[in-house]
N, C-alpha and C positions, 0 to 999 in steps of 0.2 A: 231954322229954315233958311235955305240961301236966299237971298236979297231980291233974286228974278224967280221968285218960285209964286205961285198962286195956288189957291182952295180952291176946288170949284167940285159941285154936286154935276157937272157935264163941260165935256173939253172944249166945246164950242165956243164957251164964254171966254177966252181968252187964248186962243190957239198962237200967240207970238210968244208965251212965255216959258224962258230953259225949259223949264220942268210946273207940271200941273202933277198936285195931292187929287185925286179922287177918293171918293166914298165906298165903302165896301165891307163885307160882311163873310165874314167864315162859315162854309155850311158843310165842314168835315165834321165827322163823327165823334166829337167830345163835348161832354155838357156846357161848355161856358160861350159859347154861337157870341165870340167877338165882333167886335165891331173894328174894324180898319180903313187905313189912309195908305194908300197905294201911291208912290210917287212916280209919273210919268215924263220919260222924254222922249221925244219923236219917237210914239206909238211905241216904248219899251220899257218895261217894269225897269225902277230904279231898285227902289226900297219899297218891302211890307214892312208896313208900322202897325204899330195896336192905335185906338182913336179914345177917345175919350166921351163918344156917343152913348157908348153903353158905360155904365158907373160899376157892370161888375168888369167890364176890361181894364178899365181906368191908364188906359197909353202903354199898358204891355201884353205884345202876347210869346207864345213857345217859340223856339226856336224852327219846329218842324214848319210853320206858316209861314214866320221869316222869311225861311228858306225855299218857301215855292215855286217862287220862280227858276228854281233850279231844275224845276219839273216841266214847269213853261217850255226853259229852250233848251230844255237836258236833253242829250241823245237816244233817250227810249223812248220819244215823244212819238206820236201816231202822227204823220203829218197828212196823208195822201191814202185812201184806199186801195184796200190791195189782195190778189187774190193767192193760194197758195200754190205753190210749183215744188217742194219737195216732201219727203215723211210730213207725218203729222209729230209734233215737238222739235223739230228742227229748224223753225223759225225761216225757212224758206219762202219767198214771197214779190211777187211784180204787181208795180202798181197799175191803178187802173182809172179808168175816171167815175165819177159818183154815177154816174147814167150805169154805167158798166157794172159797177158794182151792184148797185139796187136792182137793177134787172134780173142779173144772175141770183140775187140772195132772194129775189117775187117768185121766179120762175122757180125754182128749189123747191120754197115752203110750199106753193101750190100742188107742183105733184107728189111732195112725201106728204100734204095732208089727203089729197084723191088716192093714193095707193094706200095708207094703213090708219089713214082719218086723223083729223084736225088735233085729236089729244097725242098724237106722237110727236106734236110738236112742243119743247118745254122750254119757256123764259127763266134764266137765269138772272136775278138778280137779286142784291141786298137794299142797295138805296141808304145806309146809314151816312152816307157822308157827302148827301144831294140833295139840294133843298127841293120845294114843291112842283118847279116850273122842268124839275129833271124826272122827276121818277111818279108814277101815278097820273098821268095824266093821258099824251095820245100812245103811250106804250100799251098804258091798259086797257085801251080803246082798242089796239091793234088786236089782242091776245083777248080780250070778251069775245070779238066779232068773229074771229077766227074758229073759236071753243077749243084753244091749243089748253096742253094741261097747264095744274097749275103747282107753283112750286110756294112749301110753303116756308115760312121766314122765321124758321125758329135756331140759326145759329146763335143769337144772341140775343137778350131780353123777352124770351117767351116765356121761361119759368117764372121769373120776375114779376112780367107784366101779367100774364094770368092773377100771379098772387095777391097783388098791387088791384087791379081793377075787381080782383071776386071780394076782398075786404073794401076797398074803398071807394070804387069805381075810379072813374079820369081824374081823382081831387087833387088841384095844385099841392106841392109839398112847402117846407120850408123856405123862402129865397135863403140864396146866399148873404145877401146884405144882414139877414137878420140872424146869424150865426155870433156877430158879435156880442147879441143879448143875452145867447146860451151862459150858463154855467157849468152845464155839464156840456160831451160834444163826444160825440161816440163816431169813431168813423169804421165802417163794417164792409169787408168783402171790396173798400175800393182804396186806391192809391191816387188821389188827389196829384201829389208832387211827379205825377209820371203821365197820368189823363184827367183834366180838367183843374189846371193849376192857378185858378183863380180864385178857387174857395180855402184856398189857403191862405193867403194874406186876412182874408176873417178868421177863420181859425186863428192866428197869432196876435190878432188882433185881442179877440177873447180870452185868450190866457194872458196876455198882458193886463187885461181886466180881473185876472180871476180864478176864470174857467177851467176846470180840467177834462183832459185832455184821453182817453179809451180808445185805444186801434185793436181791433180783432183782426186778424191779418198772420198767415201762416210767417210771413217774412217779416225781417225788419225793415220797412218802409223809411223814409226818410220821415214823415211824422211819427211814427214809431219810436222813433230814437228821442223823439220830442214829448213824449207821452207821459203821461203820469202811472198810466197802467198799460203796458202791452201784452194782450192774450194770443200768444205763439198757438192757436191750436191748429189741430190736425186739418189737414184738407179734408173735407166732407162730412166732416159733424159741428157745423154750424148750427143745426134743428138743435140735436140734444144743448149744448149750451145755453142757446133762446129758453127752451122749454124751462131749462133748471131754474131761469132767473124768472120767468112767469110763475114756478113752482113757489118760491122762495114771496116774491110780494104776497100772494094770494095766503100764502102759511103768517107770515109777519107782520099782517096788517097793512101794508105797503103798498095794495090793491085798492084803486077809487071805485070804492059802490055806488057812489052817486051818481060818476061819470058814467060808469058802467050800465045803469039802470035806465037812465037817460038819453043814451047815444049807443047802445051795443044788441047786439044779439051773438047768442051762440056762444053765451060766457062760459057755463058749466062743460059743455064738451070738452071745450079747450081747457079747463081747468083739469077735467079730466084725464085727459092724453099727457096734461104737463104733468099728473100724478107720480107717475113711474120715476123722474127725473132727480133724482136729488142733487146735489149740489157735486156732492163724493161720486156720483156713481158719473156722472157728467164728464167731471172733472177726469177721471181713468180714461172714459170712450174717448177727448178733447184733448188728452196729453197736457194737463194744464196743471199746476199750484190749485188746487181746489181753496186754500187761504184767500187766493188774486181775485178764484171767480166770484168764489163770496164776498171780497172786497167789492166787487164790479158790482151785482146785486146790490150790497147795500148804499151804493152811493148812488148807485142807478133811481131807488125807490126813495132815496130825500132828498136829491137835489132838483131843482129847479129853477129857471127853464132848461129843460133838458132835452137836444135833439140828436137824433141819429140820420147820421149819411149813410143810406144803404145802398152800395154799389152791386157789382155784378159778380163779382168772385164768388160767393156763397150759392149761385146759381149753378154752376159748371159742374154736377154731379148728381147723383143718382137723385138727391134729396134734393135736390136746388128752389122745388116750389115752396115746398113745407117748408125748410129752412126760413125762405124770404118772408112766407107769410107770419110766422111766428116773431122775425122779427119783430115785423111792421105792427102784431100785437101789441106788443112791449108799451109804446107810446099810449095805447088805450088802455088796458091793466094798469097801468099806472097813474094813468092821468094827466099827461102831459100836456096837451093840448088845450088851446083858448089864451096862450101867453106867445107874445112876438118870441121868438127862438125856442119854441117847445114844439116840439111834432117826430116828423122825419121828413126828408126829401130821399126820393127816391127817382123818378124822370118824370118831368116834369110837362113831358111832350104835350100829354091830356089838359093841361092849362086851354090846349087850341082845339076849336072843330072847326079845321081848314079843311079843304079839300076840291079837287075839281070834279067830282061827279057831277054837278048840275051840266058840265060843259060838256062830257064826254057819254054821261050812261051811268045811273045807279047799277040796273041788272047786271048781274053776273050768270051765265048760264051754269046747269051743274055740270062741271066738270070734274077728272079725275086728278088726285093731287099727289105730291110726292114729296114727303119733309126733306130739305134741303141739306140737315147731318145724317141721310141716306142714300143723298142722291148719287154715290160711286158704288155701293151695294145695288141699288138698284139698274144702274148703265151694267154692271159687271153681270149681275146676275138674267138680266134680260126682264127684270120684270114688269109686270101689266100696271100703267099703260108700257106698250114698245117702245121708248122713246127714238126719232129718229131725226130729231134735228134739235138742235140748242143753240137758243140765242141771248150771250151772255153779254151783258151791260151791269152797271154800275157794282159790280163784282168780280173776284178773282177767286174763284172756288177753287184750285188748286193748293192756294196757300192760305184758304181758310176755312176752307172746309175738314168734318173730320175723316178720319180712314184714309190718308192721304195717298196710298199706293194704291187703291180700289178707283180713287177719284182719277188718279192719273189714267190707269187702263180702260178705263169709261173715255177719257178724251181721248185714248188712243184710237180706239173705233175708229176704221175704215168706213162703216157703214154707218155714222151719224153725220149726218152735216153742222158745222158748228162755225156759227158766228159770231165775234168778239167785235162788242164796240166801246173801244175807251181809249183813253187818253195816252194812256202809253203802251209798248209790248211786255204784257204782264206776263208771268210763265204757263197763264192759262191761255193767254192770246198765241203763242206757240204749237198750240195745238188745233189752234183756228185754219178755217176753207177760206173763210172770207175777215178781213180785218176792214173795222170802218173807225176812223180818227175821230173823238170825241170832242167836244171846247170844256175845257177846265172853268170855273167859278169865276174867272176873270174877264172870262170871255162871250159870257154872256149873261140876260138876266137872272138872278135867282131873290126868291122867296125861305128865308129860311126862321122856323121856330127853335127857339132853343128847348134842351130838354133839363138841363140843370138851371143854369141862368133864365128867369122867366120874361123870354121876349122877343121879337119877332121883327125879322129886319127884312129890307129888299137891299138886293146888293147889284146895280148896274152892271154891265159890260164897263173895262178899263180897258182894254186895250183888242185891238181885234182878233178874229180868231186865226191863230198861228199854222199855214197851212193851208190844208183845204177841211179843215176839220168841223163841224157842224153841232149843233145844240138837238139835245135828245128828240125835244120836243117837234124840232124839223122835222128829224129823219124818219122817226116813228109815224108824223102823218103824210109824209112822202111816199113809205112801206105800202100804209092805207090804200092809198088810190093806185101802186101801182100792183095791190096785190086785187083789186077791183071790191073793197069792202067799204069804200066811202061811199058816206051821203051827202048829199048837195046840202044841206043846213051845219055840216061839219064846222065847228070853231077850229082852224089849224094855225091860228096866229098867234104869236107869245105876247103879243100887246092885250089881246083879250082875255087871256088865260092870268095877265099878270096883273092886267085892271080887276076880276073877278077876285083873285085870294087878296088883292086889296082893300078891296070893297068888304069882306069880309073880316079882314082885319080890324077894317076901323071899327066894324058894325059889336066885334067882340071887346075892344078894349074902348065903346065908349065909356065904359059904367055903371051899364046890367050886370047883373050878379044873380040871373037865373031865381029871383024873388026870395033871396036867402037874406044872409046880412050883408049891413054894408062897414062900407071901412071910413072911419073916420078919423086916422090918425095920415095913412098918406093921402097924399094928393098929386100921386106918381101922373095918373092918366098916361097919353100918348104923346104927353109933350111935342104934337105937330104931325105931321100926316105922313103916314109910312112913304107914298110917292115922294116925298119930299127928302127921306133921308134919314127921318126920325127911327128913332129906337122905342116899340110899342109897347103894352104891356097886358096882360089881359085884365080883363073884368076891372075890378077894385085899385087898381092900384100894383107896382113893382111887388110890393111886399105883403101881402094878404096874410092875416092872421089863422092857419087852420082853427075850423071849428068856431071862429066867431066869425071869420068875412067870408068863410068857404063851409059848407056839411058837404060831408060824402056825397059822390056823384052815385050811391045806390038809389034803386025804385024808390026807400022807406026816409034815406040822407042818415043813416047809420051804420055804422061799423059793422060788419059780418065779420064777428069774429072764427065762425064755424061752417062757411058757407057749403050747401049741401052738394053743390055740382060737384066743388074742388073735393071735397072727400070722396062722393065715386069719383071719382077721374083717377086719383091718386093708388097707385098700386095697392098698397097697404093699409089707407086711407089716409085722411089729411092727419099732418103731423103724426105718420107712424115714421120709425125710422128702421133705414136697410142699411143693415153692416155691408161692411165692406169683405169681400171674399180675398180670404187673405193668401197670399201666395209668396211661397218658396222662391221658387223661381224668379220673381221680379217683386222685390220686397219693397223700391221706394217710388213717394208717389211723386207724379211727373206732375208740374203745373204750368201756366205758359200765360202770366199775365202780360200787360202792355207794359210799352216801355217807352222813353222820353224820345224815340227814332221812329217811330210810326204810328197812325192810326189805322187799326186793323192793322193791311197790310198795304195801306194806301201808304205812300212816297217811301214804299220800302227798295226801289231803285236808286234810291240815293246813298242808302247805306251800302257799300261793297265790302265792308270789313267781315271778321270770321267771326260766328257766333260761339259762344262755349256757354255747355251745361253748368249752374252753379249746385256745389254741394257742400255740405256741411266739414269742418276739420276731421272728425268721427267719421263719414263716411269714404272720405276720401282716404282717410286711414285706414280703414277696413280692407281697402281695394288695393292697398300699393300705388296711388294717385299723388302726382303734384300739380298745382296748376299750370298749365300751361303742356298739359301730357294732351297727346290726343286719344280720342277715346271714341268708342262705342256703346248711345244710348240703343236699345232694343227692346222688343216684348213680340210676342206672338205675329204681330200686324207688321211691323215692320224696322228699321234702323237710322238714325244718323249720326252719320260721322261728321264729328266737330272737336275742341279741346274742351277740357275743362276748368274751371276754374276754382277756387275753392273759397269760403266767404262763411262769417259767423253769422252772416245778414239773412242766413239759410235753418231751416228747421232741423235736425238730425231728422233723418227718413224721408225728409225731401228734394229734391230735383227739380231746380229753374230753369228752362229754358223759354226764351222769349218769344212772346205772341208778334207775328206781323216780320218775321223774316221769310226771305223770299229763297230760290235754291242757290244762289248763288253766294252765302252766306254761309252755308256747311261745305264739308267736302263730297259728300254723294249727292246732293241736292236733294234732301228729304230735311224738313223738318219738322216742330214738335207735334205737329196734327197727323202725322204719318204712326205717331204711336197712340194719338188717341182713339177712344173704340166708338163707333155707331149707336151705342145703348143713347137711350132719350131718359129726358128727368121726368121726375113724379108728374109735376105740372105743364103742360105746353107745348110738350113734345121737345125741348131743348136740348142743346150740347152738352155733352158730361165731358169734359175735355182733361178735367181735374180729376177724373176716375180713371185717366190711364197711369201703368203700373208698368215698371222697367226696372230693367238691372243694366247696369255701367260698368265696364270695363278697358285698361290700356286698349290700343291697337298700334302696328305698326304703321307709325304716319308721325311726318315730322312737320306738321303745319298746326299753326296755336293762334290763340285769339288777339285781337287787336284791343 
């Protein structure tokens, strides 16, 4: 640290010095909610640093937060409000002042809710990578009072969480810290080394101890290459897999009855459903070494402690509930749990019950809804509710949503009003009437829960807001009063909104444990009071043992291994499995995980280089392909042109292209959600993103990848 530099939890304490470190907290969308030391001089980011507050950041984080400040004072920054003067995607636009702006966006929603009523109006948003004090709070004060419809949030984590909460309710999962106890370490459906790169220094940590090491993962992942066992299977038969190795303990002895007898329901169904599954017949539907997966079975059912990181890959298709849920069996059938590094973690959000409802309204009125991987089928097709105005915040559904040429024609509408408020001109902002400038994470306070790392930070303002750009929680209760929906006892201050999830915080992580067990090996606590800076943790301690400091957050605090809703709900029933309909036409399957250059598709402005589809040597042979050809991926729904690349790190019959590029990344500006299809999974209503199916071919174009 240079020589005139100072710490300080507020700039105030020492405003003569070059440069002041502030305090701060990551609340983008990846499990590890670091902790950081922002260094300031005269009011401008120097350096993001990782901090040593949180023990899982331990003083590094990614590159992509590094680089933030690149988004700060980048030229796609939203600086000034502004209203639209040409087409709609043409980015045409004069500024205006906030008075000007709010007026025009009150007056709007007022008469397209008096002409086709309050549900034709629809909030767009995600909220994955906004902590408390941004998203749920006077937005959803706005859109209650209004009875605008309502959109629901099943791009990501709804099969998951369905699965996740009908087996075990909100129960913390695994810490990271305690991955180093494992001997076994199963990582499933996620890529650590590319989203959430802090559970991997434990992971190596472990095998340096020992441990081995299981990636389920269509690709060769960078831990993959580290693995003791890598299972190449197919996209979207993760379920049959699960079930073969549930098959296999319950035949072998390898099944805890005690556990089971003791902590479970709904053992024999699932025993039953995993009937069919043998090992061989798995192994064919999986494209797998049937030897490997039997290896994986039996090391799975004798070693211990043995945990499973269950990510979100396994979710992104037709099965994606079933699949998850059967994992998250696995640990019970077996018996995994009651030992430091035996369970799974899976998101770990449910650790908290934060929330601003007391300040803003429990009630929600009924309103009509719209699953948000439909919501360009639904603009396109016209359907009920009519939607006639969109006001899109903390999301970019353009490039993240699926059906990506239906989602586009929906914002082409002349006749919706559409307001984009965020931080930068995202390609969904393009399509906006009204653009309003957001404050980024730095720029004001936030409140953020981690969902893999278990713990919960407040992250101050560093520097001011750049512009004339404003914190959600303003403008939303600004909307309020000037759309005439406030009430005189309205809380609209972020000091009492942030004294409130404080207050709460402390009240969760003093050392209740909901009258279950306690923990007696840490003595994590809250090491010091969230206002203060600290790094919190909930209930018991950082590292809570499942099943001895945590039971199940169900009615009974038992495993549902067969829970009745999930089975009606589930097409086929729970854990039935749906082939895949195989086609001619477009023979390989398209998948589109994260990658080390964005979350979502947040600071995908920064990346300007050319994306290319990754494919197998075989398949690029098949086509007359070399890397670096350009090419056209395509299917029914729609095309983009980009190059290709070719890579052994790829499946034969599969197709990489990367999640969270933006249009200026390909050469037609479509990418990979333009080929995925609208179909929802078994559980949750979620994105099957990984059930879209394309064929690839040269085209005449001489532009290749970076």
């Amino acid at each position: 640290m240079p020589a005139n530099t100072t710490t300080v939890a507020d700039p105030s304490v020492d405003p003569t010095a070059d440069e002041i470190v502030l305090p701060s907290a990551c609340p983008l969308d990846c499990p590890d909610h670091c902790s950081l030391d922002v260094t300031v001089r005269d009011g401008a980011i120097q350096r993001i640093d990782g901090s040593h507050r949180s023990s899982v950041t331990d003083g590094f984080i990614c590159t992509k937060v590094r680089n933030f400040g690149d988004r700060v004072y980048g030229p796609e920054r939203l600086l000034h409000p502004a209203i639209r003067t040409g087409e709609k995607g043409e980015a045409q636009f004069r500024s205006v002042s906030w008075d000007d702006a709010l007026d025009h966006v009150a007056t709007r929603l007022r008469a397209i809710a008096e002409q086709h009523g309050p549900e034709s109006i629809l909030p767009v948003s995600y909220g994955g990578s906004n902590g408390m004090l941004t998203q749920g709070n006077t937005d959803a004060r706005l859109f209650r009072r209004l009875g605008a419809a309502e959109l629901l949030h099943t791009v990501c984590a709804a099969a998951t969480g369905r699965a996740t909460e009908g087996l075990y309710g909100k129960m913390p999962g695994v810490a990271y810290e305690d991955y180093v106890e494992a001997k076994l370490i199963v990582v499933w459906g996620a890529n650590p080394s590319a989203a959430g790169i802090h559970l991997v220094p434990f992971i190596r940590e472990a095998q340096s101890r020992g441990a081995k090491l299981v990636v389920v993962d269509p690709r060769r992942t960078p831990l993959a290459k580290r693995a003791d066992l890598h299972l190449a299977l197919r996209p979207g038969t993760d379920l049959p897999l699960a079930l073969a190795v549930i098959r296999w303990l319950f035949e072998n002895g390898a099944a805890d009855d005690t556990f089971l007898g003791e902590h479970a329901t709904g053992v024999e169904p699932l025993r039953k459903r995993a009937d069919a599954w043998t090992i061989e017949r798995a192994a064919e539907v999986c494209q797998l070494d049937p030897d490997a997966l039997a290896q994986f079975a039996r090391d799975y059912g004798a070693i211990s402690p043995a945990v499973i990181r269950c990510g979100w890959g396994q979710e992104r298709n037709r099965n994606g509930g079933s699949a998850t849920a059967a994992i998250l069996a696995l640990p019970a059938v077996a018996g995994k749990f009651g030992v430091r590094g035996g369970g799974y973690t899976q998101s770990n959000s449910g650790a908290w019950n934060l929330g601003a409802d007391a300040l803003i309204g429990a009630d929600e009125p009924t309103v009509p809804s719209v699953n948000m991987n439909r919501l360009g089928r639904h603009l396109v097709e016209r359907a009920a509710p009519d939607i006639r105005a969109l006001f899109v915040y903390n999301a970019n559904p353009l490039m993240t949503f699926p059906d990506q040429e239906r989602m586009r024609a929906g914002l082409a509408r002349e006749d919706i009003f559409t307001v984009v408020f965020d931080q930068v001109m995202t390609d969904t902002a393009r399509y906006a009437d009204v653009v309003l400038p957001a404050t980024t994470f730095l720029e004001h306070h936030e409140v953020q829960k981690g969902y893999g790392a278990l713990s919960l930070q407040h992250a101050p303002p560093v520097i001011a807001p750049q512009g004339e750009a404003r914190p959600n929680l303003e403008v939303f209760a600004e909307l309020t009063r000037r759309m005439g929906l406030a009430k005189t006892d309205d809380v609209e201050d972020i000091a009492t909104f942030n004294a409130h999830l404080h207050e709460q915080a402390e009240a969760v992580s003093g050392g209740g444990n909901n009258g279950q067990h306690s923990n007696s090996e840490t003595g994590n606590g809250t090491g010091g009071s969230l206002a203060n800076g600290a790094v919190v943790y909930p209930e018991t301690g950082a590292t809570p043992v499942m099943f001895r400091d945590h039971l199940p957050r169900t009615a009974d605090h038992k495993v549902h291994l067969f829970p009745a809703d999930l089975d009606a709900e589930a097409p086929a029933g729970l854990y039935a499995y749906q082939e895949e309909s195989p086609s001619e036409a477009f023979p390989l399957v398209l998948i589109s995980p994260a990658t080390r250059r964005t979350i979502s598709s947040t600071l995908g402005e920064l990346y300007r280089g050319a994306a290319a589809v990754e494919i197998h040597p075989d398949d690029a042979a098949a086509r007359g392909l070399e890397s670096g050809d350009p090419v056209r991926v395509w299917n029914d729904l729609g095309e983009v042109h980009c190059a290709v690349r070719i890579s052994r790190d790829e499946k034969p019959g599969v197709a990489f292209l990367a999640k969270g590029l933006w249009a200026h990344n390909t050469a037609n500006g479509n990418t990979a959600n333009a080929l995925a299809p609208d179909t929802l999974t078994d559980l949750g209503g979620g994105a099957c993103f990984n059930d879209a199916r394309v064929e690839i071919a040269r085209r005449d174009d001489d532009r290749t990848a970076t």
